[in-house]
C-alpha positions as CSV (number, residue, x, y, z in Angstrom):
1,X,94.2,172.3,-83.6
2,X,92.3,171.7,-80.5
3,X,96.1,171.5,-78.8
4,X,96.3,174.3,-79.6
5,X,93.3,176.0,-78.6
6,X,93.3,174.3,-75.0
7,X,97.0,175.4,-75.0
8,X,95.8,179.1,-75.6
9,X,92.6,178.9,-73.2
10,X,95.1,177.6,-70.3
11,X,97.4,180.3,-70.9
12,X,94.9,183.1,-71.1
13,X,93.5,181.6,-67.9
14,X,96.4,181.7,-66.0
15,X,97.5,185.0,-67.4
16,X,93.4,186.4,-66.1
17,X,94.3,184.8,-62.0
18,X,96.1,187.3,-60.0
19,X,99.1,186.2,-58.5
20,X,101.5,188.2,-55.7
21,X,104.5,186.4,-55.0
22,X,105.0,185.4,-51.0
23,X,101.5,186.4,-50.2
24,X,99.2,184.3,-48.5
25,X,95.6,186.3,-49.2
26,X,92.8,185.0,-50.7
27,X,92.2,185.3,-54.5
28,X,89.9,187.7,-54.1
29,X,92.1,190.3,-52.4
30,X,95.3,189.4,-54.1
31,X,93.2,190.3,-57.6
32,X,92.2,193.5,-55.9
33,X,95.2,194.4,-55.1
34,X,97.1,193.8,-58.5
35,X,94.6,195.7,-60.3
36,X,94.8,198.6,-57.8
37,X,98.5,198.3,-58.5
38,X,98.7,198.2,-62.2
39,X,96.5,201.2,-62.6
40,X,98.3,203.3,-59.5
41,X,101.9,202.7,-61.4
42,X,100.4,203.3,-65.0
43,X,101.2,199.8,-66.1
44,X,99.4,197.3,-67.9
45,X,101.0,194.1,-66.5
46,X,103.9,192.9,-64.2
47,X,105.4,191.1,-61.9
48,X,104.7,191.5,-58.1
49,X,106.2,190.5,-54.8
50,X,105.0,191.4,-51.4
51,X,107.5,192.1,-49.1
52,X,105.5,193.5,-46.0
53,X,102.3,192.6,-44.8
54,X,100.7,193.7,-41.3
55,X,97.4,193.6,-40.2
56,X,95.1,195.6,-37.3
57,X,91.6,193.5,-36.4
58,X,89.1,196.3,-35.5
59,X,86.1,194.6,-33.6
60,X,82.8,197.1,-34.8
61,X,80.0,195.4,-32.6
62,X,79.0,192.1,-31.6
63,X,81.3,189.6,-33.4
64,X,81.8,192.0,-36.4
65,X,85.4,192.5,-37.0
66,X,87.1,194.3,-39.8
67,X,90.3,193.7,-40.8
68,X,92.5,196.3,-42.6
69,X,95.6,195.7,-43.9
70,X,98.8,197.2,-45.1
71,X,100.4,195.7,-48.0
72,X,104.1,196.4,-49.5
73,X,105.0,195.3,-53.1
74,X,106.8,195.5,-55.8
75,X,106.1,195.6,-58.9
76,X,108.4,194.4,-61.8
77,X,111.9,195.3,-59.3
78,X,111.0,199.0,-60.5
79,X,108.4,200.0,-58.1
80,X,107.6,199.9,-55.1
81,X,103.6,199.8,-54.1
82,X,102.1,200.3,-50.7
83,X,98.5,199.7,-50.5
84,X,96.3,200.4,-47.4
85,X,93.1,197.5,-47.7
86,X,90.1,196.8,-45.7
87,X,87.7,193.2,-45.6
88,X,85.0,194.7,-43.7
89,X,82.8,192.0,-42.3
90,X,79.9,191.7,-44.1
91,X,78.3,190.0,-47.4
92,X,79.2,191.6,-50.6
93,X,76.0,191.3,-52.7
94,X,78.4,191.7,-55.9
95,X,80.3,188.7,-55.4
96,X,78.2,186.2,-53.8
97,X,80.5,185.9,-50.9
98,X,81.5,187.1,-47.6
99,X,83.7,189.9,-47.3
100,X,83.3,193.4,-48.6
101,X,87.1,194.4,-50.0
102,X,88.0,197.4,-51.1
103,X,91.3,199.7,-51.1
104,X,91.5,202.5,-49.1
105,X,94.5,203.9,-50.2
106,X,97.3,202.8,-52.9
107,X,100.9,204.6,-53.6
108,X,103.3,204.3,-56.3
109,X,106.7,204.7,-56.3
């Protein structure tokens, strides 16, 4: 029985950690941007792959940089996402961490 409860608690786990094929962000942004995703295609769950990333440093003041990104995925071979995401450079009280992340804009195709 405890199998197959540690079985279950691993596989829920996993199933909660966002993961985008052929990206290299951070777990932070990568679970941003799948939940952004999911709720811009009307889906509940899928597979993604990111197949364009760029990003544009934006230097505010005095060591401050921002970085926004654009994303392209998609999302279980049916659509195709582009997402627009910034880190601005700060401490994001709600996390506990450095980085303030958010999504500017997010398209479904």
């Amino acid at each position: 029985m405890k199998t197959i409860l540690l079985t279950i608690a691993l596989l829920v786990g996993t199933a909660a950690q966002a993961e985008i094929l052929n990206s290299q962000y951070d777990a932070r942004h990568l679970a941003m941007l799948e939940k952004a995703s999911l709720k811009a295609c009307g889906v509940t769950s899928g597979t993604f792959v990111q197949i364009y990333s760029s990003v544009v440093k934006h230097k505010v003041d005095q060591g401050i940089v921002d970085a926004y990104y654009t994303t392209q995925l998609t999302l279980n071979n049916t659509y195709t996402v582009t997402a627009q995401t910034l880190i601005a450079d700060g401490y994001d009280q709600a996390a506990q961490d450095w980085g303030i992340y958010s999504v500017e804009s997010i398209t479904c195709q």
